[in-house]
MARGULO-128130 format. One record per residue: x, y, z of N, C-alpha, C, O in turn; residue in one letter; chain. Coordinates in steps of 0.1 Angstrom, whole numbers. Layout:
// residues N
REC, X, Y, Z, X, Y, Z, X, Y, Z, X, Y, Z, a, A
...
// end
This chain:
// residues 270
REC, -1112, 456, -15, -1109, 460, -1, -1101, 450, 6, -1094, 454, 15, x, A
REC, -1101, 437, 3, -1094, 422, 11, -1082, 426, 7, -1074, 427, 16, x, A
REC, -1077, 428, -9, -1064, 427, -11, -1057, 442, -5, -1044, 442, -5, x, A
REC, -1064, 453, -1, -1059, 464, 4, -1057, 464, 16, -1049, 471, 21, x, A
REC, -1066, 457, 21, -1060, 455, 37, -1049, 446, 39, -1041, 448, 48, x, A
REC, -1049, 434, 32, -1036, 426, 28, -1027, 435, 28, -1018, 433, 36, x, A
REC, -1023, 449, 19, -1012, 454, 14, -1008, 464, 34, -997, 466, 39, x, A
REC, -1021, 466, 38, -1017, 474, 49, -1010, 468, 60, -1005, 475, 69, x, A
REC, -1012, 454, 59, -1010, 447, 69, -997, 442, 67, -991, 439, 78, x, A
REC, -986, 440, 54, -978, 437, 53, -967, 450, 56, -956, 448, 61, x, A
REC, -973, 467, 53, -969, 477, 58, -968, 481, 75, -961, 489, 80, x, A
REC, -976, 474, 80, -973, 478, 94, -958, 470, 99, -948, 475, 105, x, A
REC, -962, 454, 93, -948, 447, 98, -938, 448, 94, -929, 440, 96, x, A
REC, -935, 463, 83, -922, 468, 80, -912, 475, 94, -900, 476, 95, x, A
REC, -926, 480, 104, -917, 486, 110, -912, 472, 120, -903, 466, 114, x, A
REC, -914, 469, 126, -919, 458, 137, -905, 450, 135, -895, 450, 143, x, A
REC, -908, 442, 119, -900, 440, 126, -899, 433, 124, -891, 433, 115, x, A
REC, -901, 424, 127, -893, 411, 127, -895, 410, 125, -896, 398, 122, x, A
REC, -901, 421, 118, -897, 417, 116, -901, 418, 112, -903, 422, 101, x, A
REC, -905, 414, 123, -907, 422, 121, -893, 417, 113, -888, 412, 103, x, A
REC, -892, 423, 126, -884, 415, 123, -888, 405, 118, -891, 397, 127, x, A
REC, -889, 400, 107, -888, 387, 101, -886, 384, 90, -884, 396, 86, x, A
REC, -884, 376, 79, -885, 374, 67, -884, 387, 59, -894, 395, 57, x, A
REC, -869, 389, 54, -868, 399, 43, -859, 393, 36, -854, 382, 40, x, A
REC, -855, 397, 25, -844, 391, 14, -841, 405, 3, -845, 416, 1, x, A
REC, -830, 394, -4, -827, 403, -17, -833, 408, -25, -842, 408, -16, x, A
REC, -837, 414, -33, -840, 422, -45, -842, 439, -49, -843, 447, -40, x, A
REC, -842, 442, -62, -839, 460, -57, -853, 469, -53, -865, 467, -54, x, A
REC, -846, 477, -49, -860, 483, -43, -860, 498, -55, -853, 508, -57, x, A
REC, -873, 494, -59, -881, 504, -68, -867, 504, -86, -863, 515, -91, x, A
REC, -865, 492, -90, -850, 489, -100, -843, 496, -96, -843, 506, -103, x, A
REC, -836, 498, -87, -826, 512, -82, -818, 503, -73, -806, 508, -75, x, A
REC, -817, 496, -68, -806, 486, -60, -797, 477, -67, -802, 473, -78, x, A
REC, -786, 475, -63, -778, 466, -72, -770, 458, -61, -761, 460, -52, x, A
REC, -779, 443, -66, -766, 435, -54, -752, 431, -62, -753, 429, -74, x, A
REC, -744, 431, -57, -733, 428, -63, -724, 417, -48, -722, 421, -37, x, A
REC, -720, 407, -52, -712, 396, -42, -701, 400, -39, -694, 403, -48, x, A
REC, -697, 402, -27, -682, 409, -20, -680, 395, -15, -689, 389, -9, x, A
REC, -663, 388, -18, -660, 376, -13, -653, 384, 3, -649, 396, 4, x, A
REC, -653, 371, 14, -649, 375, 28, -649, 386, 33, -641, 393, 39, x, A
REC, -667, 390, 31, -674, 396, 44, -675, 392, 57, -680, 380, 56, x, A
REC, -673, 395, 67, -676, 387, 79, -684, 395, 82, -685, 407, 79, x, A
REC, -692, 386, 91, -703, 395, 105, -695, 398, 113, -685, 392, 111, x, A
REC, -694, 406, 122, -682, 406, 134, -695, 402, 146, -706, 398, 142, x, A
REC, -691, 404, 160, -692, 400, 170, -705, 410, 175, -701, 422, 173, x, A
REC, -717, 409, 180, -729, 418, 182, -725, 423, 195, -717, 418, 203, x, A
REC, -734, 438, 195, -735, 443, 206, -743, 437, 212, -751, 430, 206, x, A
REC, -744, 438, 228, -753, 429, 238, -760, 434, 246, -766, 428, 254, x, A
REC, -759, 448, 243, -770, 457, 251, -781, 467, 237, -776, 469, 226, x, A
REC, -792, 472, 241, -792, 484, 235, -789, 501, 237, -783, 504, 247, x, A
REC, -791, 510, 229, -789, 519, 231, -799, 532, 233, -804, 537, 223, x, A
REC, -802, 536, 244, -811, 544, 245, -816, 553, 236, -806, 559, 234, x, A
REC, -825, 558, 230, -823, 570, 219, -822, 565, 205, -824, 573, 195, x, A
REC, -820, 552, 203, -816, 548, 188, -831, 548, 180, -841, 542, 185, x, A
REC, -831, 555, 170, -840, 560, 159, -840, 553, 149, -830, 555, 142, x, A
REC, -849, 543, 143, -849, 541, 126, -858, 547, 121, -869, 547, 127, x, A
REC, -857, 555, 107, -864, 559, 104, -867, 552, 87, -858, 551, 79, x, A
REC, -879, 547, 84, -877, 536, 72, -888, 548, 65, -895, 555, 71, x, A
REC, -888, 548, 52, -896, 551, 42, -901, 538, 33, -891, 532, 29, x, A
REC, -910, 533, 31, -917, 526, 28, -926, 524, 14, -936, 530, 11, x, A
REC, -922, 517, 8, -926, 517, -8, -934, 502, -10, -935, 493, -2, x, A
REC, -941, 506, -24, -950, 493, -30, -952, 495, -44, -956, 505, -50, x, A
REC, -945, 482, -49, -944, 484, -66, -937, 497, -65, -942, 505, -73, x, A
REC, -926, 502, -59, -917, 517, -65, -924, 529, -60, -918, 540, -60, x, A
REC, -939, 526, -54, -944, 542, -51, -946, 545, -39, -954, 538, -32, x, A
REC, -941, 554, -34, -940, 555, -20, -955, 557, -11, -963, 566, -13, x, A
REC, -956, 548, -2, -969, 547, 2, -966, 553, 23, -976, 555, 30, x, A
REC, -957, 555, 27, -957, 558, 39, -946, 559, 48, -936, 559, 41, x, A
REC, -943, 560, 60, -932, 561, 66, -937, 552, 82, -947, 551, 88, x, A
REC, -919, 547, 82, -925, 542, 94, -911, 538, 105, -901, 531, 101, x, A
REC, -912, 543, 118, -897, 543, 127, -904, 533, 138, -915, 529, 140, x, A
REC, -889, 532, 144, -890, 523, 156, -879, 529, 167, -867, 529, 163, x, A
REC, -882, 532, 178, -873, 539, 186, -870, 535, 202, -879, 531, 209, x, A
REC, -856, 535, 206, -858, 530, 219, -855, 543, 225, -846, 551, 226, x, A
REC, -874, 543, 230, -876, 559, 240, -868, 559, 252, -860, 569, 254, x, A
REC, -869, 550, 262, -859, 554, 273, -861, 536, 286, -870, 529, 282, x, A
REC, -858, 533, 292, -851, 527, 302, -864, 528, 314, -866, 540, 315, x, A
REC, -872, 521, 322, -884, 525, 327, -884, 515, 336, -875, 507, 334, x, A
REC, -891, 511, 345, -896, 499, 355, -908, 494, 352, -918, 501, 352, x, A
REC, -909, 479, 347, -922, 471, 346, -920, 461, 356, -912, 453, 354, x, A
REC, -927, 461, 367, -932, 452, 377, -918, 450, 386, -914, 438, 389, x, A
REC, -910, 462, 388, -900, 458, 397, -890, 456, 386, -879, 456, 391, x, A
REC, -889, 454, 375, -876, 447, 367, -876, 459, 357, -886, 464, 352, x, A
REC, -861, 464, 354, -855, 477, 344, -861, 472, 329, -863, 461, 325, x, A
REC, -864, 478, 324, -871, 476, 310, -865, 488, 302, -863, 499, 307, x, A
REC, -864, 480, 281, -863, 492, 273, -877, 495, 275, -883, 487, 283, x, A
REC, -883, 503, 272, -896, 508, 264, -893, 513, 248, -886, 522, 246, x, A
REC, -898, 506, 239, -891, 505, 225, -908, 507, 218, -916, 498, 219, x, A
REC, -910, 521, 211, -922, 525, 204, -920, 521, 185, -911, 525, 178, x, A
REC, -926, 515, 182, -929, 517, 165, -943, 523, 161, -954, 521, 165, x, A
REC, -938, 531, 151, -952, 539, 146, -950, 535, 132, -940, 533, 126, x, A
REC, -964, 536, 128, -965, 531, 111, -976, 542, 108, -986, 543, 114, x, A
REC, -972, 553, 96, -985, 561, 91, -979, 558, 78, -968, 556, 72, x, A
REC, -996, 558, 74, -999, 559, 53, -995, 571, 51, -996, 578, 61, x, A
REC, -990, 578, 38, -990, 590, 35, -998, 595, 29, -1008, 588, 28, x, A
REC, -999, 608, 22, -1014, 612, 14, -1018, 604, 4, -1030, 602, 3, x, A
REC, -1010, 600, -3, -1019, 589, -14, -1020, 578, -10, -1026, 572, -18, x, A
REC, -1017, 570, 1, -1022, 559, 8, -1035, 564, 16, -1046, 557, 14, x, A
REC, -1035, 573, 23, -1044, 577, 29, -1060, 578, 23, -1070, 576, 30, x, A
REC, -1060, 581, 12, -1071, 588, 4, -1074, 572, 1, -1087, 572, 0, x, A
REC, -1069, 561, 0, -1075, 548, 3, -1078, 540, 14, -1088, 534, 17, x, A
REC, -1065, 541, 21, -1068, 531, 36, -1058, 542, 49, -1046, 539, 50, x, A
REC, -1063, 549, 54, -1051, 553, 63, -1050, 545, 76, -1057, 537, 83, x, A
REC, -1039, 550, 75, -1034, 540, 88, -1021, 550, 97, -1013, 558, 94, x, A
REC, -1028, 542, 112, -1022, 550, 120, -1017, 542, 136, -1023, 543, 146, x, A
REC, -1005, 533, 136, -1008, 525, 141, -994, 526, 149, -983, 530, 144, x, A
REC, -995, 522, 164, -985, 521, 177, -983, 512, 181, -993, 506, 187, x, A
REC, -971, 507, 181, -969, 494, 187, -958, 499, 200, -951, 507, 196, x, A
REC, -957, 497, 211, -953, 495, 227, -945, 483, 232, -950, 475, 241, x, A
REC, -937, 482, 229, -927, 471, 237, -919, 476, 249, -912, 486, 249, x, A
REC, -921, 467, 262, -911, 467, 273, -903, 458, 271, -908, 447, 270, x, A
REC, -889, 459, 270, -878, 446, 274, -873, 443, 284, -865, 452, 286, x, A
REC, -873, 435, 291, -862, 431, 305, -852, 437, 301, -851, 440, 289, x, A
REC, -842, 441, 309, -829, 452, 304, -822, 441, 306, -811, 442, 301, x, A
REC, -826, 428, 313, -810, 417, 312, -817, 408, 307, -809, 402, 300, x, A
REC, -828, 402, 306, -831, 395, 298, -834, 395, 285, -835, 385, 278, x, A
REC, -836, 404, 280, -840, 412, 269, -850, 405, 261, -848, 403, 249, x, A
REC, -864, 398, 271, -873, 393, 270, -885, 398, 271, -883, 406, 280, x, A
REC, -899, 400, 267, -912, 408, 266, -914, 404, 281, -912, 394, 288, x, A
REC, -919, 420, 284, -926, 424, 298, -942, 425, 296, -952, 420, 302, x, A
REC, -941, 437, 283, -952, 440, 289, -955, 443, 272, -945, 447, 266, x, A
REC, -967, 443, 264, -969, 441, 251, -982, 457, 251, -992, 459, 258, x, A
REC, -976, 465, 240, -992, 474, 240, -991, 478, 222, -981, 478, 215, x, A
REC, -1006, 479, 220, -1010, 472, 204, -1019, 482, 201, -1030, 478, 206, x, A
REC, -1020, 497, 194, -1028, 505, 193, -1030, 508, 174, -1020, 513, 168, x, A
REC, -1039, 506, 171, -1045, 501, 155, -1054, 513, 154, -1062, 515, 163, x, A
REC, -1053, 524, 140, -1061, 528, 136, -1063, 526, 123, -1059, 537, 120, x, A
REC, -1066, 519, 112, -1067, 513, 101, -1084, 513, 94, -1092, 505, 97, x, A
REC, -1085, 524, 83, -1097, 528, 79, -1107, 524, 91, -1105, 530, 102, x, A
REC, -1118, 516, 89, -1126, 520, 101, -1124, 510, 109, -1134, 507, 115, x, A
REC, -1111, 502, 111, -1106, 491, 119, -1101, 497, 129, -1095, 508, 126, x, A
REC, -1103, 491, 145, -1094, 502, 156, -1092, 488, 166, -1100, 479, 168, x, A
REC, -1083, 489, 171, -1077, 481, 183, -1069, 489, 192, -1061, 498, 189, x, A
REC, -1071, 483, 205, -1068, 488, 218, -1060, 478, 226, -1064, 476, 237, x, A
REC, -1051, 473, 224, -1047, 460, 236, -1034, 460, 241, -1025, 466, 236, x, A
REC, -1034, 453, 254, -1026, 452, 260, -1024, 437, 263, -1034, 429, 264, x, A
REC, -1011, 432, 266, -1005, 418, 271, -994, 425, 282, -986, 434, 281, x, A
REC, -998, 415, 293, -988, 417, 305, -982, 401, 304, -989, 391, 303, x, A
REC, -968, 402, 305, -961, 386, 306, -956, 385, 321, -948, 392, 328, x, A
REC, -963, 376, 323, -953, 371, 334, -945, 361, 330, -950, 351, 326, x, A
REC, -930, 362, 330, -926, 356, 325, -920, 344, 336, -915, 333, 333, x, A
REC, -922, 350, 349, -920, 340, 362, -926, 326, 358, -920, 316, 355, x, A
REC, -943, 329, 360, -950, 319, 361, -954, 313, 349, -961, 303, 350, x, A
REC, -948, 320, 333, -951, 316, 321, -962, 320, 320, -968, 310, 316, x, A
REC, -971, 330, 322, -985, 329, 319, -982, 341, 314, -972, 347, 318, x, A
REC, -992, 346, 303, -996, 362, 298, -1014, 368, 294, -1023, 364, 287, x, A
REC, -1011, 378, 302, -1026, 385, 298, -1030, 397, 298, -1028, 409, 302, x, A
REC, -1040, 385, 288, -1043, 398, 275, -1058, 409, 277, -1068, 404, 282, x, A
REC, -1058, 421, 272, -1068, 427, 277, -1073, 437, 262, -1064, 444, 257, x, A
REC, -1085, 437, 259, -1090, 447, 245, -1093, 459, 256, -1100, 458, 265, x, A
REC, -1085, 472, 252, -1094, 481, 264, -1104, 490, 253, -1108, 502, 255, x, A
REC, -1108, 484, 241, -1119, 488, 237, -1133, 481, 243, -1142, 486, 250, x, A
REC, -1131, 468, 238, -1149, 458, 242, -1140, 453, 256, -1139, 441, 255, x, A
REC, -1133, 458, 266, -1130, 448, 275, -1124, 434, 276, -1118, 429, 285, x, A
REC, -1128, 429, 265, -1123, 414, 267, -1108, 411, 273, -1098, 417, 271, x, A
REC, -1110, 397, 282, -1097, 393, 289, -1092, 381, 282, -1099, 374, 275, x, A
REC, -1079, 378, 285, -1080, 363, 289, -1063, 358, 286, -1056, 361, 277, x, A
REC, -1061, 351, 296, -1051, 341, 301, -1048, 330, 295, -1056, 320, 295, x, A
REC, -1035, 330, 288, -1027, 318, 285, -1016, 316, 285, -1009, 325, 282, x, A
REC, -1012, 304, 288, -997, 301, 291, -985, 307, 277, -987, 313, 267, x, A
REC, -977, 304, 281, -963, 312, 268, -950, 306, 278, -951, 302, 289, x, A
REC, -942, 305, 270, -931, 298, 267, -914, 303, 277, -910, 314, 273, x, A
REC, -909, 300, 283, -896, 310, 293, -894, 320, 279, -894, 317, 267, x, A
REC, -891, 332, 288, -882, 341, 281, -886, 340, 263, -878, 339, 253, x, A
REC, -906, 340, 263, -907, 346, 251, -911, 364, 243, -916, 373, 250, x, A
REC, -907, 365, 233, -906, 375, 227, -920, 378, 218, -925, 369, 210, x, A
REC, -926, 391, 219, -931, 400, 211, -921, 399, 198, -910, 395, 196, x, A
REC, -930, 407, 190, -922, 408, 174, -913, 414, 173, -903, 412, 166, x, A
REC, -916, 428, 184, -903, 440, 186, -892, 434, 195, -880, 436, 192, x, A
REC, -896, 427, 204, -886, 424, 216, -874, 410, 209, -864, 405, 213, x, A
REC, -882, 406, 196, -873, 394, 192, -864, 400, 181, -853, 395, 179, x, A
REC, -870, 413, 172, -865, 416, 165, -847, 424, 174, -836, 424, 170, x, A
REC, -852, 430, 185, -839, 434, 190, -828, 425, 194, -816, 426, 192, x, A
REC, -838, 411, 201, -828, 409, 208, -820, 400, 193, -808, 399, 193, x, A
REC, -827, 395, 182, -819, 392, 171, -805, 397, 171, -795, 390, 171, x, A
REC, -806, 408, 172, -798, 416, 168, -783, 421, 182, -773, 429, 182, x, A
REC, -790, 411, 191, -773, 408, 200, -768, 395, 198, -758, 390, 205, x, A
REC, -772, 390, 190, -767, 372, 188, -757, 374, 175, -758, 380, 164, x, A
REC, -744, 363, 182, -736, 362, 177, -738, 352, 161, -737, 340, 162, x, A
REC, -742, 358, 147, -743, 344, 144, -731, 344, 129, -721, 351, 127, x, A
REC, -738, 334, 121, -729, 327, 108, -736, 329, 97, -747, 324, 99, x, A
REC, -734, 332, 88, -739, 326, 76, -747, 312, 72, -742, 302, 79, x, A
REC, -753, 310, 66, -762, 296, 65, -764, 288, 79, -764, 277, 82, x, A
REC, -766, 295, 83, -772, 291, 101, -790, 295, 100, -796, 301, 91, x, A
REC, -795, 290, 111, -808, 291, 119, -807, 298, 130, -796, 299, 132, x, A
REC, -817, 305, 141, -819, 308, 149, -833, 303, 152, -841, 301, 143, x, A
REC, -835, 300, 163, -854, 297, 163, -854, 308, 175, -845, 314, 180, x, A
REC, -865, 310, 178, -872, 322, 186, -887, 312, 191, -892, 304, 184, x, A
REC, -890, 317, 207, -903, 318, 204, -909, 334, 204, -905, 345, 208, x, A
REC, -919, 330, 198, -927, 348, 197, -944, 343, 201, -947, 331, 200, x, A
REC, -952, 353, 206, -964, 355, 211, -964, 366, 199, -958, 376, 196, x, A
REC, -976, 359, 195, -985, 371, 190, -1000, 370, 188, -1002, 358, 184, x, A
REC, -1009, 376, 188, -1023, 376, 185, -1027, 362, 196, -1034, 352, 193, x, A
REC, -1021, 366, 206, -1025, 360, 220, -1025, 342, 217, -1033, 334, 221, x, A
REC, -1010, 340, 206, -1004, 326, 206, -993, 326, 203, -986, 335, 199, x, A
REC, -990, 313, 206, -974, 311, 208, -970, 307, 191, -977, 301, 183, x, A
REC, -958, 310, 192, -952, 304, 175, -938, 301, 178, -931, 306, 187, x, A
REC, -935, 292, 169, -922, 294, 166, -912, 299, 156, -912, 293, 145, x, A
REC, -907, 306, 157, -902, 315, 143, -884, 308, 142, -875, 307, 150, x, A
REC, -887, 306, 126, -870, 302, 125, -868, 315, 118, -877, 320, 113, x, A
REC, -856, 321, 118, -849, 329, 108, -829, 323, 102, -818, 321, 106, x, A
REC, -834, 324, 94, -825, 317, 81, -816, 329, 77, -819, 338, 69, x, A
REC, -804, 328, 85, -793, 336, 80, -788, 331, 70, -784, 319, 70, x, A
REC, -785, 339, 61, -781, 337, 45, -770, 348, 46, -765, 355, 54, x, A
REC, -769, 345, 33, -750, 353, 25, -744, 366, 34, -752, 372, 42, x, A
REC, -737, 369, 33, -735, 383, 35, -732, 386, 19, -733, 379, 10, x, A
REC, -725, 404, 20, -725, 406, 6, -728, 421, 7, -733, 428, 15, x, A
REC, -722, 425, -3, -725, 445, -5, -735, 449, -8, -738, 443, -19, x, A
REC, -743, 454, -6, -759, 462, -12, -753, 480, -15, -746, 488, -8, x, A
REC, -758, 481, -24, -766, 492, -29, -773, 495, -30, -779, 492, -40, x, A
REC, -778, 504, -21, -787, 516, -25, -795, 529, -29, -796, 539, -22, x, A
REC, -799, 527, -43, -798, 544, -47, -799, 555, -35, -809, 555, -28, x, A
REC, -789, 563, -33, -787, 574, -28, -785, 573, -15, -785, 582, -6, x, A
REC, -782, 559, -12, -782, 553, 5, -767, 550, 6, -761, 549, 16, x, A
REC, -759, 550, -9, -744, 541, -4, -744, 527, -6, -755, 521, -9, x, A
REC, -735, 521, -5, -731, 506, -3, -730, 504, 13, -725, 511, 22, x, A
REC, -738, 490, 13, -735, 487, 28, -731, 472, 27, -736, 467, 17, x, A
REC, -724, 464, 35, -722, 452, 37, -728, 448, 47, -729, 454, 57, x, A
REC, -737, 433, 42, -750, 433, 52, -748, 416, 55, -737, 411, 59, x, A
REC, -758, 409, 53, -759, 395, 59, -778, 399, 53, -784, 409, 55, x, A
REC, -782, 388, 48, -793, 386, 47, -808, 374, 58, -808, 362, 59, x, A
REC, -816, 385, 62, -820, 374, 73, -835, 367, 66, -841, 373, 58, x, A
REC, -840, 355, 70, -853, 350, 62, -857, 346, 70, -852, 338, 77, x, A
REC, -873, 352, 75, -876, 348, 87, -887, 338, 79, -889, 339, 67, x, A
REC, -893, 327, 90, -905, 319, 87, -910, 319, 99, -904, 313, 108, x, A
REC, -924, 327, 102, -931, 328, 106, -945, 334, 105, -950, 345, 102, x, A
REC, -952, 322, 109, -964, 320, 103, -976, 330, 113, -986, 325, 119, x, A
REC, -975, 342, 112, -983, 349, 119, -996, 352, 115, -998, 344, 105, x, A
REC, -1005, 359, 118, -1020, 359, 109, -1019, 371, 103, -1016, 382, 110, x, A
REC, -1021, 370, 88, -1017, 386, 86, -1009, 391, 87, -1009, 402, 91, x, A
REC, -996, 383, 82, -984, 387, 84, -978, 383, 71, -978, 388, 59, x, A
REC, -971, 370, 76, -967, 360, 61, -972, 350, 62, -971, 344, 72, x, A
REC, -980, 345, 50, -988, 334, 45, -978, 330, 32, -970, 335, 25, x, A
REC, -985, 317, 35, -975, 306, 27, -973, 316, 10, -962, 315, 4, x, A
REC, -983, 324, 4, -982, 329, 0, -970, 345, -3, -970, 354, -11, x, A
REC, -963, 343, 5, -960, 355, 11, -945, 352, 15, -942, 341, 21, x, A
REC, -933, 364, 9, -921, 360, 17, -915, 373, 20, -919, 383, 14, x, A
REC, -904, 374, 30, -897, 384, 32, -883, 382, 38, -878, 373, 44, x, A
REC, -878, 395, 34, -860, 394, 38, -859, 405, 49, -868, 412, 53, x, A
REC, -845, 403, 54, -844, 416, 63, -826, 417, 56, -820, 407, 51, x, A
REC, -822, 430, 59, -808, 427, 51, -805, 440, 68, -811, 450, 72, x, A
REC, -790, 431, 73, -784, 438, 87, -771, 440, 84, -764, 431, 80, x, A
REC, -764, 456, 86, -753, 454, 89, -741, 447, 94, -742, 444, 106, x, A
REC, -732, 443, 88, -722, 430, 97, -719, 437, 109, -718, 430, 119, x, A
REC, -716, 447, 110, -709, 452, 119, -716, 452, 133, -728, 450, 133, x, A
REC, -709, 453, 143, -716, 456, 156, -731, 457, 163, -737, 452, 173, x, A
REC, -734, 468, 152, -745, 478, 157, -759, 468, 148, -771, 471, 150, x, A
REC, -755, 456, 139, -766, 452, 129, -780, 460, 129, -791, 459, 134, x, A
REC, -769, 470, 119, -783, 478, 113, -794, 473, 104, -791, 469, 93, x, A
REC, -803, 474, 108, -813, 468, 94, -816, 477, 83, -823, 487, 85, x, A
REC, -808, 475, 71, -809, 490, 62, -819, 487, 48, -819, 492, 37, x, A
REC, -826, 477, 52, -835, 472, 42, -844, 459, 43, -840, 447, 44, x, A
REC, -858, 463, 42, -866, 453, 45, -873, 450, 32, -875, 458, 24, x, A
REC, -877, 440, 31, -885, 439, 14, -894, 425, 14, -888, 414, 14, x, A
REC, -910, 425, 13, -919, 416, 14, -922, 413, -2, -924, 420, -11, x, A
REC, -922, 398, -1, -927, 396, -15, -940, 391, -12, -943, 382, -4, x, A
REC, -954, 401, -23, -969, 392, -20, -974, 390, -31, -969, 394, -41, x, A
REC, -989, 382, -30, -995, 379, -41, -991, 390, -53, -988, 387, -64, x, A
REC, -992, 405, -47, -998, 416, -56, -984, 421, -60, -985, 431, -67, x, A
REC, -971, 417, -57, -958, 427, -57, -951, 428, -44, -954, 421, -34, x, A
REC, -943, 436, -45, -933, 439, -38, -934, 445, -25, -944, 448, -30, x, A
REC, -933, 449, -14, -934, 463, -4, -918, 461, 1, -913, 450, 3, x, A
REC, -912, 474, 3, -901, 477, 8, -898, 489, 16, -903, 500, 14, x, A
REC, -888, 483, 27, -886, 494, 40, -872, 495, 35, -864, 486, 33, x, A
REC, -870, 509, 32, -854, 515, 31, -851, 524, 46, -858, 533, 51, x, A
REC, -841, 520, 50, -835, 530, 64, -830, 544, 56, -822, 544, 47, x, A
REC, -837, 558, 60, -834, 569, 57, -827, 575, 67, -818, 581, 63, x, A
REC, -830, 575, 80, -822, 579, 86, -815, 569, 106, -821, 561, 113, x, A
REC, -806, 574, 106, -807, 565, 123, -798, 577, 129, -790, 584, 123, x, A
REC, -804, 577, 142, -802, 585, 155, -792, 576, 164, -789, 580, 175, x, A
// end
């Protein structure tokens, strides 16, 4: 049951993000991918806003068999505490043969500052076999303080965070307006599980991907390192592979763990 909840926990942070964004890399998904080296790819220049409406839809594999699906959407444009916000939903469900072991049904809630494109307001909804979570984080990001609330057992509590830090969703986007290079760093800070971290992500090669029945895409490979609980352990690595273009699409996510592989392929975008 330890190493199944292990596998479930590396499936939620397919959608996320960062990463959830975070840490993804090369290799093929289910023997069906073929990297092959394209010399003088460039990244071009990032978009700097988001777009309302934008849809990913990832299907989600482990060891080659498909275990679930899982999107991330920016629903619409909203007010948190006087300031314009994305509101940006991820959902993660197991499918019927995951289910019949561990289902999972799980909502994650991001607000973004619309000019800062920093966490407002954090909401964390878990249904995971007979595991269930309820919470909320409000940032102030004025006074640096954030708080946190279980609205299952009530629990509260108050701690400081960092200017203009990010949730997992809110860093994984704003990743994705930054101008960067090949063999470069970014550092982030991120809050999560009501602490502060620091996350580097390790931009690596660009280069053509293949994927069975997806096309060739020219991407940039991202490697995040961040040490979340239940996320990635030293044991544990992951890639993110982004579009060069404009829009850095993420068209492939892929965790390496004790047990194998798990991989997010983009099936469709809105």
């Amino acid at each position: 049951m330890k190493y199944m909840k292990d596998r479930i926990r590396i499936f939620k942070f397919l959608l996320v993000l960062w990463a959830l964004c975070f840490g993804l890399c090369a290799f093929s998904y289910a023997d069906s991918t073929n990297f092959a080296q394209k010399k003088k790819i460039e990244i071009q220049p990032a978009a700097k806003t988001f777009r309302v409406g934008e849809k990913l839809v990832y299907g989600v594999y482990w060891m080659g068999i498909h275990v679930g699906e899982g999107t991330i959407e920016i629903k619409e444009l909203t007010t948190i505490n006087g300031r314009e916000a994305y509101h940006i939903t991820a959902v993660a469900k197991s499918n019927e043969f995951l289910s019949a072991f561990y289902k999972v049904e799980d909502v994650i809630d991001s607000y973004v500052d619309r000019e800062g494109l920093y966490t407002l307001r954090f909401e964390k909804h878990q249904n995971e076999g007979k595991y269930k979570s309820d919470e909320v984080v409000i940032f102030d990001q004025e006074n640096h303080v954030a708080y946190y609330e279980s609205m299952l057992n009530k629990n509260k509590k108050k701690f400081s965070i960092p200017p203009k830090v990010h949730d997992i969703i809110s860093a994984f986007y704003y990743f994705r307006t930054l101008d960067v290079k090949p063999n470069s760093k970014v550092m982030l800070d991120i809050t999560s599980e009501e602490k502060n971290w620091k996350a580097v992500l390790n931009v690596m090669s660009t280069q053509s991907l293949e994927i069975l029945r997806k096309g060739v895409h020219e991407v940039f490979c991202v490697e995040p390192r961040a040490p979340f609980k239940g996320i990635i352990s030293k044991r544990s690595k992951a890639w993110v592979y982004f579009s060069v273009d404009e829009n850095r699409m993420p068209v492939m996510i892929k965790f390496r763990i004790p047990f194998g592989f798990v991989v997010g392929v983009l099936e469709a975008a809105e």
